[in-house]
C-alpha positions as CSV (number, residue, x, y, z in Angstrom):
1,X,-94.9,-53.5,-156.7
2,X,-94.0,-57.1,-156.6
3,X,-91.3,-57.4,-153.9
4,X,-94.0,-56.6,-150.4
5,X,-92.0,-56.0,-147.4
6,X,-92.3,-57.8,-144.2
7,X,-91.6,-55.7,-141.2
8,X,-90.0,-57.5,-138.1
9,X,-90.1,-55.8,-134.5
10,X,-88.8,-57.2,-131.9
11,X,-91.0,-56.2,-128.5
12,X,-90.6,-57.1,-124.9
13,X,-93.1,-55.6,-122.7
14,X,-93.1,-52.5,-125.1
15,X,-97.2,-52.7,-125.6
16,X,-97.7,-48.6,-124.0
17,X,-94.6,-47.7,-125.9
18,X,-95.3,-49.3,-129.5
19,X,-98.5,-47.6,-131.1
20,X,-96.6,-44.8,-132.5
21,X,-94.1,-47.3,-134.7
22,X,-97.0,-49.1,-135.8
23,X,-99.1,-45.9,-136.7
24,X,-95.9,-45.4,-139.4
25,X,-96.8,-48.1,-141.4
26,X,-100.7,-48.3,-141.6
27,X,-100.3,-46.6,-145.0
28,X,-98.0,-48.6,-146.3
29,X,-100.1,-51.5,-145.4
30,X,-103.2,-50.1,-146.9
31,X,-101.5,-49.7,-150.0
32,X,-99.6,-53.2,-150.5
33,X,-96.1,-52.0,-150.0
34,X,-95.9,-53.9,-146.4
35,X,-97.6,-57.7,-146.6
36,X,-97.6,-58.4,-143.0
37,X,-95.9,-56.6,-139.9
38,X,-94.8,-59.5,-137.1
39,X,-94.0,-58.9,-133.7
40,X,-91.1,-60.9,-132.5
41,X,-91.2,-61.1,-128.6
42,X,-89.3,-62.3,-126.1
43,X,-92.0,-63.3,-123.2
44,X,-93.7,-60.1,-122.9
45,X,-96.1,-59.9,-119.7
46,X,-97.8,-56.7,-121.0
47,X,-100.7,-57.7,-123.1
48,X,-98.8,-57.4,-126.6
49,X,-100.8,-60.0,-127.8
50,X,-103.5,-57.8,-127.4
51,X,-101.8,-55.0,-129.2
52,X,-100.9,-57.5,-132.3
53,X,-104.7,-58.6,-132.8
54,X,-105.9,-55.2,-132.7
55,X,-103.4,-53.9,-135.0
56,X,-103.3,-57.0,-137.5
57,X,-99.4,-57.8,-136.6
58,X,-98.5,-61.4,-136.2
59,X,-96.9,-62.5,-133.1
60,X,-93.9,-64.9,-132.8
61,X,-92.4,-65.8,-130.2
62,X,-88.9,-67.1,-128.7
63,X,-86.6,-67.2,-126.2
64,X,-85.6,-63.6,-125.0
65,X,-82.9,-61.7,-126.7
66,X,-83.0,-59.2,-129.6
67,X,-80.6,-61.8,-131.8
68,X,-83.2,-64.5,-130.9
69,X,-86.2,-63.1,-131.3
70,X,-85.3,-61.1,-134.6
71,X,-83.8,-64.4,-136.0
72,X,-87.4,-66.4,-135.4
73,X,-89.2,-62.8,-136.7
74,X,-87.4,-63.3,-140.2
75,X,-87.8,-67.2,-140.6
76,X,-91.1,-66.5,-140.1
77,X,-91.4,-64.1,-142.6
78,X,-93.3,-64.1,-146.2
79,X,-92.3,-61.2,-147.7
80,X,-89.5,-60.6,-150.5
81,X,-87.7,-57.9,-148.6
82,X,-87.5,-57.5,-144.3
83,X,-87.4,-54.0,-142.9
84,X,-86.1,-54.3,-139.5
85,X,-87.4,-51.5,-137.1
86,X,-87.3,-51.2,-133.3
87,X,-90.7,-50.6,-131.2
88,X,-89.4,-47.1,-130.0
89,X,-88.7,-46.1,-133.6
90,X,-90.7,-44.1,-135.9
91,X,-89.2,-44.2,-139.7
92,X,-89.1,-40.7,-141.8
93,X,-91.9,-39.4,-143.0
94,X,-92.4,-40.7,-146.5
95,X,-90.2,-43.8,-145.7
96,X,-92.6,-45.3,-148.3
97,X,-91.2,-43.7,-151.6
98,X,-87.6,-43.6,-150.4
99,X,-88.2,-47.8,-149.7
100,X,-90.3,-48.2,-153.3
101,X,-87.6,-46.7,-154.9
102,X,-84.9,-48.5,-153.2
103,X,-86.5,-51.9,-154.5
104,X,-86.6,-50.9,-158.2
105,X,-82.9,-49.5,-158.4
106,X,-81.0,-51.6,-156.0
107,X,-82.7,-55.0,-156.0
108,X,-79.8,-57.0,-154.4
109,X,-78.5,-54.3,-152.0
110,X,-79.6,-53.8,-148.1
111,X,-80.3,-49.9,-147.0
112,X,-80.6,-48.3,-143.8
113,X,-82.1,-45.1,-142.5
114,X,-80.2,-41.9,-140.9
115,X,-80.4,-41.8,-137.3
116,X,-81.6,-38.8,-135.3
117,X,-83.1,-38.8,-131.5
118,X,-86.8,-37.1,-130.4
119,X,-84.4,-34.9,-128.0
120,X,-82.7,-31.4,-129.4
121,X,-79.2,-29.9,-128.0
122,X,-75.3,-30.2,-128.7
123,X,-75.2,-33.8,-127.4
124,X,-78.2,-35.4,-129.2
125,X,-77.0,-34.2,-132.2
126,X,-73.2,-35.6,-131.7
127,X,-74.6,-38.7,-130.7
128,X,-76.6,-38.8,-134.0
129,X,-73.7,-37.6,-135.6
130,X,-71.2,-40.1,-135.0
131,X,-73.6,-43.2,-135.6
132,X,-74.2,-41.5,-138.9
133,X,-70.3,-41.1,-139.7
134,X,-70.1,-45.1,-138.3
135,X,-72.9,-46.2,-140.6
136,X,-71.1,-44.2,-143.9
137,X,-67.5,-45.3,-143.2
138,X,-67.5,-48.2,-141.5
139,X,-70.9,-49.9,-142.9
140,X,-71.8,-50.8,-139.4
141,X,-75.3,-49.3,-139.1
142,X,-77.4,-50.4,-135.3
143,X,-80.6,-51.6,-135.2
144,X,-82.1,-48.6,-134.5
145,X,-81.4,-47.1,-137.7
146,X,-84.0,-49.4,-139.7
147,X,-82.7,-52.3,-141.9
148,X,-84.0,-53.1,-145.4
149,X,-82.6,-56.4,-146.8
150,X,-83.8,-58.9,-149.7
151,X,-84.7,-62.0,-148.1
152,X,-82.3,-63.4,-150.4
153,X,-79.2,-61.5,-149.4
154,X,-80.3,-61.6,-145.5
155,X,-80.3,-65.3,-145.6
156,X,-77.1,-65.3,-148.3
157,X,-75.6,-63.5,-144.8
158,X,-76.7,-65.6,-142.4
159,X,-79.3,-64.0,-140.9
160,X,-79.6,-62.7,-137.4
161,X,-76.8,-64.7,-135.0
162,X,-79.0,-66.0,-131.8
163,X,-76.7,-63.4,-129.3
164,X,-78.1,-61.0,-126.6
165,X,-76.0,-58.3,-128.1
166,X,-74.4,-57.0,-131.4
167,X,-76.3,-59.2,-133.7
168,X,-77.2,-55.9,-136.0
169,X,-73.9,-54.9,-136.0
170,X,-72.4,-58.9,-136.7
171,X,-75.4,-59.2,-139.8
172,X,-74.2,-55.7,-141.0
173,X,-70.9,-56.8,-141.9
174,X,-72.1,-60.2,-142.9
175,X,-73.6,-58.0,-145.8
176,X,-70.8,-55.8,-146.7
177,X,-70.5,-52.4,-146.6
178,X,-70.3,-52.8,-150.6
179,X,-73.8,-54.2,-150.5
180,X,-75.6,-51.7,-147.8
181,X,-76.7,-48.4,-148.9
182,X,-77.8,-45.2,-146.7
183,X,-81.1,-44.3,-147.4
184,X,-82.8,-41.0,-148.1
185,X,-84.3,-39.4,-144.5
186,X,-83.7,-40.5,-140.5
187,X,-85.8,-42.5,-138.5
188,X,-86.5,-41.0,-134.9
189,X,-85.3,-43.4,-132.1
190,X,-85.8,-42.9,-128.9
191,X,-83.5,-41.1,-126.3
192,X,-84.5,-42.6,-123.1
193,X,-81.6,-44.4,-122.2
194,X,-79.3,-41.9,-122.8
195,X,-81.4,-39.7,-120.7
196,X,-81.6,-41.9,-118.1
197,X,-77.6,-42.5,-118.2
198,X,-76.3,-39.4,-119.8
199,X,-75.2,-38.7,-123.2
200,X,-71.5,-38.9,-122.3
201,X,-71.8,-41.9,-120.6
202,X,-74.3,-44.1,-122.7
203,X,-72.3,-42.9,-125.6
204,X,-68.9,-43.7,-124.5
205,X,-70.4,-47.0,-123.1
206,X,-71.3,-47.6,-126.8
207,X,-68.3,-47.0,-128.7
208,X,-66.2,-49.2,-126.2
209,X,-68.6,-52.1,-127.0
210,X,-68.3,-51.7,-130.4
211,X,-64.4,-51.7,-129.8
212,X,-64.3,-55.1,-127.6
213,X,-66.7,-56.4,-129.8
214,X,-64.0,-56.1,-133.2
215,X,-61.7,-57.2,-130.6
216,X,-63.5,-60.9,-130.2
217,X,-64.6,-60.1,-126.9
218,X,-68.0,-62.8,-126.7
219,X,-71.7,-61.6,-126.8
220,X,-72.5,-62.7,-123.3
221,X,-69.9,-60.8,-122.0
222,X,-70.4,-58.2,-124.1
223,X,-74.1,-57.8,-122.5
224,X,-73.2,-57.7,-119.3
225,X,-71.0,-54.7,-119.8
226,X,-73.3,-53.0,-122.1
227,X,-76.3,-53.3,-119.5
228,X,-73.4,-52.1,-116.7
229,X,-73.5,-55.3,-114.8
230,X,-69.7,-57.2,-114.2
């Protein structure tokens, strides 16, 4: 394979939560697929330097906020191809053919995983669901969900916008739904928030930012309102 990935996650005092991301992709390490993995933090104050020289990541840093820090992760990058994952993420198992295969049919297209949550019931599943049914129809897939982009067409887009909100969702359509393709298996994300704030709630509180943010309402604000602050 001639096209190694780089793997960008951004972190900010994640260093507990991390190791089983970074488990995910020893093998694809070992075996050339992924050239380098970079952490891309935000002022961490948890020993995540630590975590990056014992693991082999690089560490970048930059001024806090995902858009920021994912944005300095990228330009920092050597790889052909990024592949965006969160630190409380674990891709599917076998993320490494689905990804190999991805690079030799579709070499100018981006690609994103399914989502699902490490929690089972009626409202995990809705949740999961509905981001899905976003992602298909709308080609508006989160963060979470694992991006794969050609350096090329990431930086043909843009790149990541330096906001503190929305900046997956603002590259996503950068790209075009016509150039972003689901991808065989889900990642597991973590469902602490929604735990913490209730399914209903957390949920409802991210379709209506996704609404004010096609409306034009501004990152900042949209922030505030996301994290429940006025």
């Amino acid at each position: 394979m001639s096209a190694p990935l780089s793997v960008v996650i951004p972190t900010l005092d994640v260093a507990a939560r991390i190791g089983p991301c970074l488990a995910r992709l020893v093998p694809a390490v070992a075996d050339g697929l992924v050239r380098e993995v970079i952490l891309a933090d935000g002022g961490s104050a948890d020993g995540i330097a630590a975590v990056a020289d014992a693991t082999g990541a690089r560490l970048v840093t930059a001024e806090r906020g995902r858009g920021t820090q994912l944005a300095a992760g990228c330009a920092a990058a050597r790889g052909d191809w990024l592949l965006v994952v969160h630190a409380d993420t674990l891709l599917p198992e076998g993320w490494e053919g689905t990804v190999r295969a991805h690079l030799s049919a579709h070499p100018r297209a981006a690609g994103y995983f399914g989502l699902s949550f490490d929690a089972e019931g009626v409202f995990p599943g809705w949740v999961a669901a509905w981001a899905n049914l976003r992602s298909a129809l709308c080609g508006l897939p989160y963060g979470d969900h694992g991006l794969l982009v050609p350096v090329a067409l990431y930086r043909e887009a843009g790149g990541y916008p330096p906001v503190p909100l929305m900046e997956d969702v603002e590259l996503a359509r950068r790209i075009g739904r016509r150039r972003l393709r689901r991808l065989e298996g889900r990642v597991v994300t973590s469902a602490a928030r929604y735990r913490a704030e209730g399914w209903l709630r957390r949920g409802a509180r991210n379709l209506v930012t996704l609404g004010l943010w096609r409306l034009g309402v501004p990152p900042a604000r949209l922030a505030r309102f996301y994290r429940g602050r006025r």
